[in-house]
Structures are given as C-alpha cells and as structure tokens.
One Martini backbone bead per residue (centre of mass of N, CA, C, O) as a GRO file, in nm:
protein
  375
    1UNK     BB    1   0.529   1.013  -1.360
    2UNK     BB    2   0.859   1.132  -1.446
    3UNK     BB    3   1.065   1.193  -1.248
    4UNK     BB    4   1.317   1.311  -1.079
    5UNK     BB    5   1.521   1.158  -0.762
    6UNK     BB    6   1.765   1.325  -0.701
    7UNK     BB    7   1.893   1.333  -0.381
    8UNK     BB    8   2.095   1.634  -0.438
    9UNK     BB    9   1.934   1.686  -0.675
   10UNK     BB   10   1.770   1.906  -0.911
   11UNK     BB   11   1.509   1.947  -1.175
   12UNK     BB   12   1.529   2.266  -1.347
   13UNK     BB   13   1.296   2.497  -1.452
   14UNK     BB   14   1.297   2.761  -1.688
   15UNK     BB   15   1.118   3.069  -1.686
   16UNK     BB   16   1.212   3.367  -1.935
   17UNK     BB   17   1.213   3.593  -2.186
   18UNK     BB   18   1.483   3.676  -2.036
   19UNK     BB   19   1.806   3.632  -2.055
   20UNK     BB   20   1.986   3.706  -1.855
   21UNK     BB   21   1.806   3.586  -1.637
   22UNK     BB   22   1.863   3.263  -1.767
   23UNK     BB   23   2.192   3.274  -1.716
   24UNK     BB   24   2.193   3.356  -1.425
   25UNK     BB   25   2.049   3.102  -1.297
   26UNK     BB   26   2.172   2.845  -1.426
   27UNK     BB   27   2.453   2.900  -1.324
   28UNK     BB   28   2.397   2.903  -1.032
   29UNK     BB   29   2.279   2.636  -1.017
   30UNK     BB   30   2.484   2.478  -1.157
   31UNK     BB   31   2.692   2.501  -0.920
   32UNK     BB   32   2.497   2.343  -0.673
   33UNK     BB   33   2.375   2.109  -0.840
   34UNK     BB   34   2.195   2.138  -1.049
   35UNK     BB   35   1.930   2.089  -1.366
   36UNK     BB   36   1.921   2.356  -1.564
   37UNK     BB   37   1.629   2.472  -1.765
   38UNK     BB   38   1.589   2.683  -2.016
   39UNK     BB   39   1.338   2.879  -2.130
   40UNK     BB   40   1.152   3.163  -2.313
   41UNK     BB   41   0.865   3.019  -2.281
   42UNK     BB   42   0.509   2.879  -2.244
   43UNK     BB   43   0.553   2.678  -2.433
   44UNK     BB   44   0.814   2.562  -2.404
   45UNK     BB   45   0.739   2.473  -2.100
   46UNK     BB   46   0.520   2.276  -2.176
   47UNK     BB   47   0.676   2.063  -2.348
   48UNK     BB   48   0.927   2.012  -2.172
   49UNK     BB   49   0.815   1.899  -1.969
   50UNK     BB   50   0.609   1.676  -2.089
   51UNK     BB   51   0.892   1.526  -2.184
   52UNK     BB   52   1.008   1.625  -1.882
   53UNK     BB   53   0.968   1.601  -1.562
   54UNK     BB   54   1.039   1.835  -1.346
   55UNK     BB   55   1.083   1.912  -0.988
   56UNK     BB   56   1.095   2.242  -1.069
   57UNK     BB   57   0.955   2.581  -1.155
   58UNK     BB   58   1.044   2.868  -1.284
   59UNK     BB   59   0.858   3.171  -1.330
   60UNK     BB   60   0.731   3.393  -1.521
   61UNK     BB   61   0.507   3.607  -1.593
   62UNK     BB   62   0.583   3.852  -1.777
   63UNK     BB   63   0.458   3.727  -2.086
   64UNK     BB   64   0.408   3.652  -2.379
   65UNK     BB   65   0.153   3.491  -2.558
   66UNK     BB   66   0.215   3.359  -2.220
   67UNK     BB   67   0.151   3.353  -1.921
   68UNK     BB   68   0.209   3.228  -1.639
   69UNK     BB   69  -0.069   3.196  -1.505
   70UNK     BB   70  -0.141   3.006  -1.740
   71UNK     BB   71   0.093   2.816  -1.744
   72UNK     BB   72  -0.006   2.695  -1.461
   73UNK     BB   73  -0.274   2.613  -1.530
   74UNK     BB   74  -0.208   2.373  -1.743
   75UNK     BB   75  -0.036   2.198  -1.532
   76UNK     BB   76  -0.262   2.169  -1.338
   77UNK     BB   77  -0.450   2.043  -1.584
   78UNK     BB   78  -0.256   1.831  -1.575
   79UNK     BB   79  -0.191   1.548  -1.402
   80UNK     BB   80   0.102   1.456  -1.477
   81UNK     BB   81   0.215   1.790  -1.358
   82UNK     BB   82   0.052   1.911  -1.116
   83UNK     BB   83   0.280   1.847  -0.858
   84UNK     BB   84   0.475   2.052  -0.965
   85UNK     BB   85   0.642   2.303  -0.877
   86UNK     BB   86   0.580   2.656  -0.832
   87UNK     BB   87   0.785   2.953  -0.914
   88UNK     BB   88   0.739   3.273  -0.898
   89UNK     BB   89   0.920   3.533  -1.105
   90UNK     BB   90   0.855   3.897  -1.044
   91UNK     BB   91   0.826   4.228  -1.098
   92UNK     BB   92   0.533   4.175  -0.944
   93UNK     BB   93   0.415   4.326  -0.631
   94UNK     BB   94   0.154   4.307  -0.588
   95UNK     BB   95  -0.113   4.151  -0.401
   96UNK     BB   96  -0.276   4.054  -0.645
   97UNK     BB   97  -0.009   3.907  -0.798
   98UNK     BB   98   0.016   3.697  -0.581
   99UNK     BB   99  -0.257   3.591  -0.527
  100UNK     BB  100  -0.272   3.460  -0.811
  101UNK     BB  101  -0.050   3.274  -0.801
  102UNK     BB  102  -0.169   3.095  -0.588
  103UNK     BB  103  -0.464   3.057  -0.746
  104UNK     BB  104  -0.312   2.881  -0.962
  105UNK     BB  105  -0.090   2.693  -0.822
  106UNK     BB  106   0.142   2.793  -0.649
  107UNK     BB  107   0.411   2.831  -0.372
  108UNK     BB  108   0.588   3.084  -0.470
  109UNK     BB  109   0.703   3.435  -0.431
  110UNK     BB  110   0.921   3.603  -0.615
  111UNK     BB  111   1.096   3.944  -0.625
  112UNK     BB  112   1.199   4.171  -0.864
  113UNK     BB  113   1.507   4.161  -0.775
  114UNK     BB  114   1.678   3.895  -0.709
  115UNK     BB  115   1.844   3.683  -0.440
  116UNK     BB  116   2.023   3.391  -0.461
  117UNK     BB  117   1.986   3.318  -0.168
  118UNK     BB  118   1.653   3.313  -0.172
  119UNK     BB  119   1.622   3.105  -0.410
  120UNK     BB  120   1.759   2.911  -0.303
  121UNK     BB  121   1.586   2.846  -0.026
  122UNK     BB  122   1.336   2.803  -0.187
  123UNK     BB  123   1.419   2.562  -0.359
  124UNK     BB  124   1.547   2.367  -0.119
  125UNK     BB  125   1.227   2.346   0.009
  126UNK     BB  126   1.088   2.240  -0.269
  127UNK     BB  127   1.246   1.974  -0.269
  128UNK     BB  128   1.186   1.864  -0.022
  129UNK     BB  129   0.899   1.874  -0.022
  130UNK     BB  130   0.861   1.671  -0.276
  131UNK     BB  131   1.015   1.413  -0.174
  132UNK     BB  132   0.831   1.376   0.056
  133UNK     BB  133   0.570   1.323  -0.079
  134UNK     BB  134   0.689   1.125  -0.249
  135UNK     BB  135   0.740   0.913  -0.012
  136UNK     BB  136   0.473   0.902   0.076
  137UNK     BB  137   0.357   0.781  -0.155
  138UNK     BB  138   0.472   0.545  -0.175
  139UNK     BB  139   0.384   0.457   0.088
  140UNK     BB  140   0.107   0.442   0.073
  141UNK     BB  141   0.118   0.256  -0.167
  142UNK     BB  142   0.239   0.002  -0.023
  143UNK     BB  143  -0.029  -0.033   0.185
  144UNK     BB  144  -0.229  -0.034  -0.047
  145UNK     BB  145  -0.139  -0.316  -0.103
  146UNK     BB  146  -0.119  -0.457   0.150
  147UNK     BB  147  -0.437  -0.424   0.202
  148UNK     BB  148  -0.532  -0.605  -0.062
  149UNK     BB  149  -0.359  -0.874  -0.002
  150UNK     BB  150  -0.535  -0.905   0.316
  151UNK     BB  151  -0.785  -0.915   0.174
  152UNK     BB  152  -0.772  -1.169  -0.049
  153UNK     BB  153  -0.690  -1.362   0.145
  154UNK     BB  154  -0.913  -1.334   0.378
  155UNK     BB  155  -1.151  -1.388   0.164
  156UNK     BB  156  -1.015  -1.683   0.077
  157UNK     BB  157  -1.042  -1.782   0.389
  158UNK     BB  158  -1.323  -1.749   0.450
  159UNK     BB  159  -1.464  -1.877   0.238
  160UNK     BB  160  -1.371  -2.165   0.318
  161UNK     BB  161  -1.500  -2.123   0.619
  162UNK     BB  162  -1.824  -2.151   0.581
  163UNK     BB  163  -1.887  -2.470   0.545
  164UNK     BB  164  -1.755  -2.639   0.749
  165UNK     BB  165  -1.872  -2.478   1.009
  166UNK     BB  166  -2.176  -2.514   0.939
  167UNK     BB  167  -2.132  -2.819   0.952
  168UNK     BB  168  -2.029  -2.839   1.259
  169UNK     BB  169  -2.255  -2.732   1.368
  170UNK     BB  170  -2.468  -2.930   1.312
  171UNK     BB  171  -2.345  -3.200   1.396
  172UNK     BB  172  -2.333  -3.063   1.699
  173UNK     BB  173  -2.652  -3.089   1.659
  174UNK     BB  174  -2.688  -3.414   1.636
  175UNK     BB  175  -2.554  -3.474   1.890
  176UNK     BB  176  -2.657  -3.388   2.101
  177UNK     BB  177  -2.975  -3.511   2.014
  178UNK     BB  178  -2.865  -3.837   2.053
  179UNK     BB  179  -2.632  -3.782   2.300
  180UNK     BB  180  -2.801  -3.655   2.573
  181UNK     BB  181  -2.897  -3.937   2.792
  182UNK     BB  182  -2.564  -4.010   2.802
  183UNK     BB  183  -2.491  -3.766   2.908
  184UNK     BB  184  -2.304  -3.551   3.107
  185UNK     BB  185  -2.384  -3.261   3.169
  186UNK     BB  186  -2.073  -3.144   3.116
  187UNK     BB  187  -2.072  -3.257   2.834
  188UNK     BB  188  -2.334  -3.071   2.732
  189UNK     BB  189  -2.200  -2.806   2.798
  190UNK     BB  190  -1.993  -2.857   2.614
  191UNK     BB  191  -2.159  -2.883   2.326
  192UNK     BB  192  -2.257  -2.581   2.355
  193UNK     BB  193  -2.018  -2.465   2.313
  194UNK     BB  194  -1.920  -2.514   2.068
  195UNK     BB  195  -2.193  -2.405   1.927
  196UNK     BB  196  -2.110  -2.120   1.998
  197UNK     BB  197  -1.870  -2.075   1.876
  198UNK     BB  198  -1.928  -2.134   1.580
  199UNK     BB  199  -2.156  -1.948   1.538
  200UNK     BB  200  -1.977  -1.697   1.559
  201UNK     BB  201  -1.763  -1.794   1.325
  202UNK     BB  202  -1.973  -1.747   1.119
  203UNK     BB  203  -2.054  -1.456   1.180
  204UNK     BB  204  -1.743  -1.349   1.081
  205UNK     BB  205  -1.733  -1.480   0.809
  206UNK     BB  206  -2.007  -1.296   0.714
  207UNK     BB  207  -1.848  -1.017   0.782
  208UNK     BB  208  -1.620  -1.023   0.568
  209UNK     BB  209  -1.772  -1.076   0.341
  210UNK     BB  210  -1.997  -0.837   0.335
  211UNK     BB  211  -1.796  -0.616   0.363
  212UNK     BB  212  -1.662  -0.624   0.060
  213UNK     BB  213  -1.955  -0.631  -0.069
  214UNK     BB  214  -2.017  -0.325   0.033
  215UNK     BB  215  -1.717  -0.156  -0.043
  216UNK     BB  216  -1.759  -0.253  -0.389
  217UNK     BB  217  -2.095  -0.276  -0.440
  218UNK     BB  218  -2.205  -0.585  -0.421
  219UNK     BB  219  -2.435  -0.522  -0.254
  220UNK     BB  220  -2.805  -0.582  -0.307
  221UNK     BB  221  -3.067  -0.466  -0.205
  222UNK     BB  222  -3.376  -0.666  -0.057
  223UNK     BB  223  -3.638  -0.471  -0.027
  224UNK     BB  224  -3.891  -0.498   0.225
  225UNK     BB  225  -4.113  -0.548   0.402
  226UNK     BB  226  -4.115  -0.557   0.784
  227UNK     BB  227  -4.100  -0.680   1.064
  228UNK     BB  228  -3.956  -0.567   1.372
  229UNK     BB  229  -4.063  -0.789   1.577
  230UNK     BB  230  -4.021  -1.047   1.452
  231UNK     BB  231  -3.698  -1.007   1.392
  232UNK     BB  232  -3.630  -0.964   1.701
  233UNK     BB  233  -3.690  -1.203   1.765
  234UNK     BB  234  -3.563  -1.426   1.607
  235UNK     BB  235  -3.278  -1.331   1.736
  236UNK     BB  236  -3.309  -1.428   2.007
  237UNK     BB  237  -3.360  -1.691   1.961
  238UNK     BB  238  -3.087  -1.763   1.797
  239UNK     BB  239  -2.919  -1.689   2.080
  240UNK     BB  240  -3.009  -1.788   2.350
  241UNK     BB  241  -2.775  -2.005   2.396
  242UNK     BB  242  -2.563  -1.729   2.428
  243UNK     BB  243  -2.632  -1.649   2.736
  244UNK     BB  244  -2.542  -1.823   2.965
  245UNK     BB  245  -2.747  -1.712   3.203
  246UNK     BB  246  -2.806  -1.464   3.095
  247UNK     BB  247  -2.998  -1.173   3.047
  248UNK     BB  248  -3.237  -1.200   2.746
  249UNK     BB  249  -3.461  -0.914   2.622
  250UNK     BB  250  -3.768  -0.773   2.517
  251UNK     BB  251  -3.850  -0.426   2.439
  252UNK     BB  252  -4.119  -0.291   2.318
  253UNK     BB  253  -4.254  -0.002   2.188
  254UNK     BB  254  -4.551   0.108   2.087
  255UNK     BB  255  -4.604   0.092   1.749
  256UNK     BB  256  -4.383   0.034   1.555
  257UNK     BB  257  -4.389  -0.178   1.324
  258UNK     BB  258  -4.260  -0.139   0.993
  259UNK     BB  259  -3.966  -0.151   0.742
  260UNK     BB  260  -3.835  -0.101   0.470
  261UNK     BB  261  -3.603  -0.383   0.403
  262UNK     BB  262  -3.325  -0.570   0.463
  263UNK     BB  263  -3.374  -0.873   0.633
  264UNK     BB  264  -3.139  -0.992   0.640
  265UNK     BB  265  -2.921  -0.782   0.684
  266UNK     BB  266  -3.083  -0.679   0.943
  267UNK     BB  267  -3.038  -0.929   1.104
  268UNK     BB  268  -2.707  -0.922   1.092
  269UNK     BB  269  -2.718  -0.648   1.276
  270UNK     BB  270  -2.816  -0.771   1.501
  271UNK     BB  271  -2.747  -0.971   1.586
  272UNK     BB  272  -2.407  -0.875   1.645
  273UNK     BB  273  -2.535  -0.665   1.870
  274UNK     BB  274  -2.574  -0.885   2.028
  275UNK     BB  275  -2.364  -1.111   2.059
  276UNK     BB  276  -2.167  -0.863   2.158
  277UNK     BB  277  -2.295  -0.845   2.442
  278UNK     BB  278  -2.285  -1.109   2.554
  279UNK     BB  279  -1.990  -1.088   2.571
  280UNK     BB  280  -1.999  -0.831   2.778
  281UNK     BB  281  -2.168  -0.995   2.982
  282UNK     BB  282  -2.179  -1.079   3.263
  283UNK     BB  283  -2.166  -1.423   3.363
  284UNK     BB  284  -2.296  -1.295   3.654
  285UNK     BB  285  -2.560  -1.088   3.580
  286UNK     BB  286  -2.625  -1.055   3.322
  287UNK     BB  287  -2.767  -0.779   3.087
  288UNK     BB  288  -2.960  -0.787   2.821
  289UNK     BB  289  -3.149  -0.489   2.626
  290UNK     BB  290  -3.409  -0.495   2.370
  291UNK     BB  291  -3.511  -0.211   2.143
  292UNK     BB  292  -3.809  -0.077   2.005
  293UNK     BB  293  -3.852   0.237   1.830
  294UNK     BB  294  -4.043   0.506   1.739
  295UNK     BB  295  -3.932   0.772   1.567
  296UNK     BB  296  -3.880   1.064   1.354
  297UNK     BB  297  -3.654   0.872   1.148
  298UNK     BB  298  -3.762   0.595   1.241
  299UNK     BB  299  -3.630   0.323   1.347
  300UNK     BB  300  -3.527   0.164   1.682
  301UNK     BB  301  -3.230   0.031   1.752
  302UNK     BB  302  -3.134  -0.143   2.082
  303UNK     BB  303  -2.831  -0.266   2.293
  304UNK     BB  304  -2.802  -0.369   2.616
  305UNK     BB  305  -2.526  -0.362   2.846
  306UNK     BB  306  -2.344  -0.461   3.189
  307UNK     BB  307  -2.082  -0.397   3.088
  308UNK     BB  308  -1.752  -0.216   3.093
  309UNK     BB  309  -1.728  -0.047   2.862
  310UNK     BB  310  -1.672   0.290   2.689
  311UNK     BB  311  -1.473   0.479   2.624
  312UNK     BB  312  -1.526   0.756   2.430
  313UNK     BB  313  -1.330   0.782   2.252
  314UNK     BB  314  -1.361   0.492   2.086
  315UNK     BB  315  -1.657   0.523   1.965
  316UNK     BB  316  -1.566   0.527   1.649
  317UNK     BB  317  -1.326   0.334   1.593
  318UNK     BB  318  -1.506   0.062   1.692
  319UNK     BB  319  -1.599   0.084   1.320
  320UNK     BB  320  -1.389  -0.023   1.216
  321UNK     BB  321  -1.176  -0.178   1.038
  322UNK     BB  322  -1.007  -0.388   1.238
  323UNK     BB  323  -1.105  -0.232   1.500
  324UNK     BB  324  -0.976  -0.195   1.836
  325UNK     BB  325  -1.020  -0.180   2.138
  326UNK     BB  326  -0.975  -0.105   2.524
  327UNK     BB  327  -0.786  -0.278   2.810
  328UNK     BB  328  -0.483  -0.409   2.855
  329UNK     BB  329  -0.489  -0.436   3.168
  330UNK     BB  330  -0.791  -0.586   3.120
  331UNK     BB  331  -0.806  -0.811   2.886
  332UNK     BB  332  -1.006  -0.567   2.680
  333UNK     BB  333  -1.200  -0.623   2.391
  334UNK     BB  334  -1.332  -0.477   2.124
  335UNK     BB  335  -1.467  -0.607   1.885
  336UNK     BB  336  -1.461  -0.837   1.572
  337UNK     BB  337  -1.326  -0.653   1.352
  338UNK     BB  338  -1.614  -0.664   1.146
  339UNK     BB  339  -1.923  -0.652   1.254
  340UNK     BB  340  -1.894  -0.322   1.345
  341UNK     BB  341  -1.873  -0.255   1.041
  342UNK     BB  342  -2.074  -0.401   0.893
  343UNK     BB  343  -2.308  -0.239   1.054
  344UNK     BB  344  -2.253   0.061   0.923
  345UNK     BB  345  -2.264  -0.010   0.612
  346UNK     BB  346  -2.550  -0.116   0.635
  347UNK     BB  347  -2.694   0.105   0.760
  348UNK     BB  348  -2.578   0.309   0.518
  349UNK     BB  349  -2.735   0.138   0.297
  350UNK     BB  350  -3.025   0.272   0.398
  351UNK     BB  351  -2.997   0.557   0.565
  352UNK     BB  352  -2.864   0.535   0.796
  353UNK     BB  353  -2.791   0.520   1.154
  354UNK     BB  354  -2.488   0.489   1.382
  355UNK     BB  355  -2.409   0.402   1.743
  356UNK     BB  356  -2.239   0.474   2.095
  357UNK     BB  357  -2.347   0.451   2.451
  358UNK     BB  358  -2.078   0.531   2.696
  359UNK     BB  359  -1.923   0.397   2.924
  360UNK     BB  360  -1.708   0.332   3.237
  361UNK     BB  361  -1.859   0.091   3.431
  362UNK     BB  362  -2.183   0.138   3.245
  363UNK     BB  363  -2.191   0.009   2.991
  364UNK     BB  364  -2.365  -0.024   2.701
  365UNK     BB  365  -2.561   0.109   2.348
  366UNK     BB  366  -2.640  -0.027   2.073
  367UNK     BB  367  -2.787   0.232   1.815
  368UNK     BB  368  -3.022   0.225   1.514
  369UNK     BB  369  -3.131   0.376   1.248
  370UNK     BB  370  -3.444   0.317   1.009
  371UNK     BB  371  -3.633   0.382   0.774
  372UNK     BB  372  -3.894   0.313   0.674
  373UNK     BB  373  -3.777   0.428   0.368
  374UNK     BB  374  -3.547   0.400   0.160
  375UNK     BB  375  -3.382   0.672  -0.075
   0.00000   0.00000   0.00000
C-alpha cells in the first residue's frame, strides 16, 4: 500500500455528503496543515482511497446509497486498505450506534455537531499512532529479512561443515586405534577428547539442517514400528565416550514395548538430551540417568541429571532457536542454541509433547512423551 509518510502533515480523506460539513472541516484541517481531500459520497470514498490511500479517513454514517458503515466494511476487506484508520463523525449518538462504529473496524467516534478542538486532538492522535504503528511495521520486516539472511547463511556453512566434520571423527578413530600401544595415557585421552568435541560439532550441525528442514515444512517423517528400548540402549551406547567419568545408566521400567515413531529422528531426539545432560553433570561425581515408561498417553523418554539446575523462568525460553539462558555471574549456559529446540520442533511433529523440569542446584530432568501411533 503507498501511504503517504509526511511526518509533520497527514493525508485526511473526508466523507460526507453535506457540503457544509466538508468545507468546514477541509478549510480548518488544510489550516493546520493536513492535505485534506473531501469526498461527497461512499463510493466516492471508496475510489479515492484505493487511487491514492490517505493516512487517516473522516467517516459521516447517515449517507444516501451507501451508508459509512458498509463504507469501513469494505475498506476493512481490501488488503491494500485495511489499516487505514477510520474516524466516524455522525449525528447519530446512541450507544448502539457507537458499538456497531466500532464493529465494522472503526478506531474512533465524534458525535455531532462536533468541536474542531476535539477533531484535531483526536486526528493527531491517530495519525501519530498510525505512524508509530508504520515504523515498528518497518522494523519488523527489516528483523525478519535480518533473521532470513542469519538463517541462510548459517544453513550454508553448517551444510558444508557437516562432511569435513565427520571425516574428522572418523580420521581420530583410525588414530586412536592404530597409535594406541604408542600412546601415553594422556596422549590417548588428548585423541578422546579430540573425538568427543567432534562429535558434539557433527550433532550441532546436523541440528541446524533438520530445525530449518523442520520449520520449513521439508522434512517427512519416515515413521515405522520401533522398539523403544532398543533404541534407548543405542543412544546410551554412542554417547559412552563422552561420559568421562560421569555414571550413565538407564533404567527402563517393565512393559515400555514399541512405539511407531521416526527412529532416526527420535534417536537424535534423545542423543541431543542425553548428550545436554552429560555437558551439565558434574565431572567428578556426575550421575545422568534415562528413564522409559509407558504413561497413559504413549511412552515417556526422560533424562535426569544431578547438574547446577535451571530457574523456572527460563523453562519455556530455552527450547527457543537460538535461545541460551543460564547464570552470568557463574559463566553457566543452558542449550547448544539449536539442539533443544530442534528436541521441540521433532517431538511435536510426531504429536508429543516436551518439557523440563529443574530447580537451581538440584540437576534438570528433560522429558518427552511420543504416542504409541502418531496422529
């Protein structure tokens, strides 16, 4: 829509089909230096607009032909239109006359014979809010190409970190065991350490590509019968390494059974929240512990770990993309920016749900319910 944006004047359309009232308010408005168009009718109104759409519309309701009423419905229906505030200024003072002003989508309502105080004050007031309105609009859209362009770019170097990466680990897994009998001990636990960051970086990265491929809309899930204790051992076993020291066990309790689900993704669901927990369990005496059981609406995966905690306030914010919380003052970060919302995005497209529940100073348990059959 072209508005116009003259920050000191206002572009006012005037409907009213007395010519008296349109050069009286004409005359004082162009005084004050608005540009001020009168119409005499509601089709009229309705042409001038979408030819040139002022920044604010003076309305009068009792009109031949077509009343102000139908007159805000149909600019409220044009797209192009729709924001334009609307001032109706009418004879007609009942309450029930105000209410329907206001139900067609007007913003505000003068009873006549009207005061030219109280019109400019409250023309001045909806063009200023009109303003304000255009510029956060503008800001908006300048975050959102912002967020689009930080989006692209970051999808175009994970994607190209993704295969190096993995050559790495593997690379460092040829090392270890070729030169193990060579190593000293803290060689070999340098070359763990080695693979265990990598690893970390591979799962980062390839939650960066599937939150994008989830919020996108592309990626379909490949759901099929799965044994769900199976796949809890799997993950426990991958993650082992990255254990060093900390105890990781799971405790699965009688009867889970299986769950039609995607097992890729739902592996990489649980990987990312055991692998989170493993990260906040302390390193001499950590204890992280996966728990599966069947609930009354499907089974539940959770991970507990006896880690620093998070404040309530931040439960909901850090499943956000991008989202870190944490204890400045104890230089303590919550989530690796995508993991635990790609957890989010993953378990709610199967139709589950997900959440955390923690204290500070008293570990977290992140934990999701997945139905038997997604819907």
């Amino acid at each position: 829509m072209t508005v116009s944006h003259d920050r000191q004047a206002g572009s006012i359309l005037i409907v009213d089909d007395t010519a008296a009232n349109l050069n009286v308010l004409c005359g004082i408005l162009r005084e004050r230096g608005y540009k001020a168009r009168p119409v005499p009718s509601g089709e009229l109104a309705l042409q001038a607009a979408a030819a040139s759409p002022p920044d604010l519309i003076l309305l009068d309701i009792d009109m031949p032909s077509m009343t102000g009423y139908e007159v805000c419905e149909r600019l409220k229906a044009d797209a192009a239109l729709a924001s334009i505030p609307v001032i109706f200024i009418s004879a007609l003072n009942e309450i029930d006359d105000k209410v329907r002003a206001f139900a067609v989508g007007g913003v505000d309502y003068i009873t006549k014979p009207f005061h030219f105080g109280e019109v400019h004050a409250r023309v001045a007031t909806h063009l200023k809010l009109g303003r304000q309105q255009r510029e956060l609009q503008e800001s908006y859209d300048r975050l959102r190409a912002l967020e689009a362009l930080r989006d692209s770019l970051v999808h175009m170097l994970v994607h190209d970190l993704r295969s190096p990466l993995t050559a790495l680990t593997m690379f460092l897994a040829f090392l270890k065991e070729d030169a193990a009998p060579a190593l000293a001990p803290e060689q070999r636990d340098d070359i763990d350490q080695a693979i265990n960051a990598t690893q970390r970086m591979v799962l980062m990265v390839s939650s960066v590509l599937d939150v994008n491929k989830l919020e996108a809309g592309q990626m379909t899930l490949q759901v099929a019968e799965c044994d769900t204790m199976a796949l809890a051992r799997e993950v426990l076993g991958s993650l082992g390494p990255l254990a060093q020291g900390r105890t990781l066990s799971l405790r699965p309790q009688t009867g889970v059974g299986g769950a039609w689900l995607d097992r890729g993704v739902v592996y990489r669901v649980m990987q990312n929240l055991v692998a989170n927990a493993l990260a906040f369990a302390p390193a001499h005496g950590g204890e992280v512990v996966v728990e599966l059981d069947r609930v009354e609406d499907g089974i539940r995966f959770q991970v507990r770990d006896n880690g620093p905690g998070i404040a309530a306030e931040h439960h909901e914010r850090i499943f956000d993309k991008f989202g870190q919380v944490g204890d400045p003052t104890q230089r303590t970060v919550f989530s690796t920016g995508l993991g635990l919302p790609f957890c989010k995005l993953a378990v709610e497209a199967h139709g589950g749900r997900i959440g955390v529940e923690s204290d500070v100073g008293k570990g977290a348990t992140f934990w999701f319910v997945l139905p038997e059959r997604p819907a």
